[in-house]
C-alpha positions, 0 to 999 in steps of 0.5 A: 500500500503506498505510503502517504505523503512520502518523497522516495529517492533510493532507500531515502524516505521522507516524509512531509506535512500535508498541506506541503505535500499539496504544495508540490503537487500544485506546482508539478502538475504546471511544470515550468509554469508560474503559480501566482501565491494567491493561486497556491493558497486558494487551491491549498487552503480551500480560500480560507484566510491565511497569510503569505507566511504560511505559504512560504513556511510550506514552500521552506519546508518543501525545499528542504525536503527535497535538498533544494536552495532557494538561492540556485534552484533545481526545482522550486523556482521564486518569481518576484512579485509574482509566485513560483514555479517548478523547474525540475521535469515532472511525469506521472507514474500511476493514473489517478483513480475516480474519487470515492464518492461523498455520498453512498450509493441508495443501497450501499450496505456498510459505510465502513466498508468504504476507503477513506482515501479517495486518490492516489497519485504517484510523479517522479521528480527530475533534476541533475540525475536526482530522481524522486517518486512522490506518493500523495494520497488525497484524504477525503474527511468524512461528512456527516450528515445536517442534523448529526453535524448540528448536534456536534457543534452544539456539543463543542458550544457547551463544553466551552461553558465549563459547568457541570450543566454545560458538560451534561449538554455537551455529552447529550448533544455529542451522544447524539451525533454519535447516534445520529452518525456512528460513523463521524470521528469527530463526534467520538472525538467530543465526547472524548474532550468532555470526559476529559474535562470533567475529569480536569475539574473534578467533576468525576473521578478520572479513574471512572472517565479515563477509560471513556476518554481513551476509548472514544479518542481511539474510536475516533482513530479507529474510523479515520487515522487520519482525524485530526480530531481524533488525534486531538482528543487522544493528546488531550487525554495523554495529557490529563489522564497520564500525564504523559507529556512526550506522547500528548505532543506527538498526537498534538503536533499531529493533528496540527499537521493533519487540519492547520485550521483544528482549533482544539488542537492549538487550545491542547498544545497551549495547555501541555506547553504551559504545564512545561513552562514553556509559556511562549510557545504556549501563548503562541498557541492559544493565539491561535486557537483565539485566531480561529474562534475569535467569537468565542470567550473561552478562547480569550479566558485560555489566552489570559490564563496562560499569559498570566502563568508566565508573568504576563498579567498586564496582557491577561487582563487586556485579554479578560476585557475583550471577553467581557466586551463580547459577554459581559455576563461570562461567569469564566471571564470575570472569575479568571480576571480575579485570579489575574487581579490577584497574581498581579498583587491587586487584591481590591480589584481581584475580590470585586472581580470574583464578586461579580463573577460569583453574582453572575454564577448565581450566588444569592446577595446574602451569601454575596453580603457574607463574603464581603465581610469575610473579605473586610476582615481577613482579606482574600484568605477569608473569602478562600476559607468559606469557599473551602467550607462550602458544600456541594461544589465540585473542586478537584483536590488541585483546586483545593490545595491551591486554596489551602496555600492560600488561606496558610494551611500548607499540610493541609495542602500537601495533603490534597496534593497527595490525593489527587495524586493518587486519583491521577488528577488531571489539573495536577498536570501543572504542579510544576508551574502553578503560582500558588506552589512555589511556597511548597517546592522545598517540601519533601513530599511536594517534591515526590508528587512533582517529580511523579507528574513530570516523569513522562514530561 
């Protein structure tokens, strides 16, 4: 079976992204011709909006490869101002079968039955004696249909709700274009994203949902290898589950490579690389997430949360007012420019955040009364006791050592440290960096727990 998205030279083997892969087909199909830029990136990117850096990362990338200089050319030739052209002699070795058709036949039996790949196409690529053979299989994603894909979307709206109500609709409306579709990666692979989350915020036990997340990622890949979504939900699940980092960044940049465009991934790629420490690549990240769903809150609230992990709280919460401009009643939005207010040494501005965010969540004035007065007698630290002795809020044992930090009862913290630990909870994934620890780090037993989190980093 050909490989995809393969260059062959000898026993030498390479293999590029796809998108640069459509690249060079592009350009080899017009040999000696001028391929305009806007040309390139309408018939490679489908028309949707990228800039002149992608295309030239791809056309880089492409000369690299294939162990060409831009600056004296055996294949990518760079026409100023005007695009580019292959000056190498190209020839098809293989016909190019007919597409597999996107919808079945009246009485076709089995969907699964049907290849997902809908063509392949073999050249052979000539310059000064050096031979290549090209192997490009086209990919045809699936489609589902109206009503299964409607579902999905709405299931993708209320994860990003991030409550138990939101996560319970999110699983319904994924439940059902799984029902709908049993055919659709993408649908496993939401339900594998809210079985995730749920477990992240200590809504359930990760010991309950890691086998479901795993399950339906795997599922999703089972279907289509070449899902990006389906790699997606498997990183994600890598991540907060096993908290193997090494693999979560192979399935990652995986599903990045597979659909440029797949907002999850780069949402999942900013929180593994913020759990490293590596928050100007995880910035950059999320950045890109904001860049795909710029509508959405919770794509500015993730941007803010990871700008203000590395420091940058002045840019967090420029990032939390432009949340606000698009939903003045985010409860996420509000509750996360407290936090920023409060790492930034702003106690004042951090409790009327979290005042606002707590009356937009549903908290009754009295309870709010009781707070302000927690607040005018002991600070913030008042405020964390009474949501400590709350009862019937779900709070991940992170979340809980992380309040016990701030309120100054330390073994208290360690401890909830150590059960989440040993429930493999997925917050804990940033012990390592998280703000609110470093009083801990010199602590024996934090430092067992650290070191278990960042075995696999």
């Amino acid at each position: 079976m050909p490989s995809l998205n393969l260059l062959l030279r000898g026993d030498r083997e390479v293999r590029v992204e796809p998108r640069v892969m459509d690249v060079l087909v592009q350009l080899a199909e017009r040999t000696g011709q001028v391929v305009s830029k806007e040309e390139l990136t309408e018939r490679v990117w489908q028309c949707r909006s990228v800039t002149d850096e992608v295309l030239t990362v791809a056309i880089y990338a492409l000369r690299k490869a294939l162990g060409d200089d831009a600056r004296r050319p055996r294949y990518v030739e760079t026409v100023s101002r005007r695009g580019y052209r292959w000056i190498a002699p190209a020839a098809p070795l293989l016909p190019t079968p007919p597409p597999v058709p996107v919808q079945p036949p009246a009485h076709r039996p089995s969907r699964a039955r049907w290849p997902m790949v809908a063509a392949t196409t073999a050249l052979a690529l000539f310059a000064a004696g050096a031979v290549w053979t090209v192997t490009v299989a086209r990919h045809t994603p699936h489609v589902p249909p109206a009503e299964a894909h409607e579902a999905y979307l709405k299931g993708r709206y209320f994860l990003d709700q991030r409550s138990i109500q939101g996560w319970r609709q999110a699983l319904e409306q994924f439940e059902r274009a799984v029902a709908l579709d049993s055919q659709d990666p993408a649908a496993q692979a939401g339900l594998a994203d809210t079985y995730s989350a749920m477990s992240d915020f200590g809504v359930a036990s990760p010991a309950e949902l890691r086998p479901r997340a795993m399950s339906a990622a795997r599922r999703a890949l089972e279907l289509d290898a070449r899902s990006a979504a389906g790699q997606e939900a498997l990183g994600r699940a890598q991540f907060l589950f096993d908290w193997d980092f090494a693999a979560a960044e192979r399935s990652l940049a995986r599903a990045v490579e597979l659909d440029a465009e797949y907002m999850p991934a780069y949402q999942s790629m900013a929180w593994l690389k913020s759990a490293r420490g590596q928050y100007a690549e995880a910035v950059a990240a999320a950045r890109r997430a904001l860049q795909l769903d710029p509508v959405n809150t919770a794509r500015y609230t993730e941007l803010a949360w990871v700008l203000g992990l590395g420091g940058h709280h002045g840019e967090a919460l420029h990032e939390l007012e432009r949340a606000l401009q698009l939903n003045p009643r985010s409860f996420p939005a509000c509750m996360m420019k407290g936090w920023a207010w409060e790492m930034a040494g702003q106690p004042d501005a951090a409790f009327a955040a979290y005042r606002e965010g707590l009356r937009l969540g549903g908290v009754s004035e009295e309870s709010l009364r009781n707070l302000e007065a927690d607040y005018r007698a002991q600070g913030l630290a008042g405020c964390y006791r009474r949501w400590l002795q709350r009862g019937g809020m779900p709070m991940s044992e992170t979340f809980r050592a992380q309040m016990y930090v701030r309120v100054g009862e330390l073994d208290h913290a360690i401890e909830s440290l150590e059960h989440a630990c040993q429930k493999g909870e997925g917050a804990l994934a940033w012990v390592n960096v998280e703000p609110s620890f470093r009083v801990l780090r010199s602590d024996p037993r934090f430092q067992r727990i650290a070191a278990r989190v960042g075995r696999r980093n």
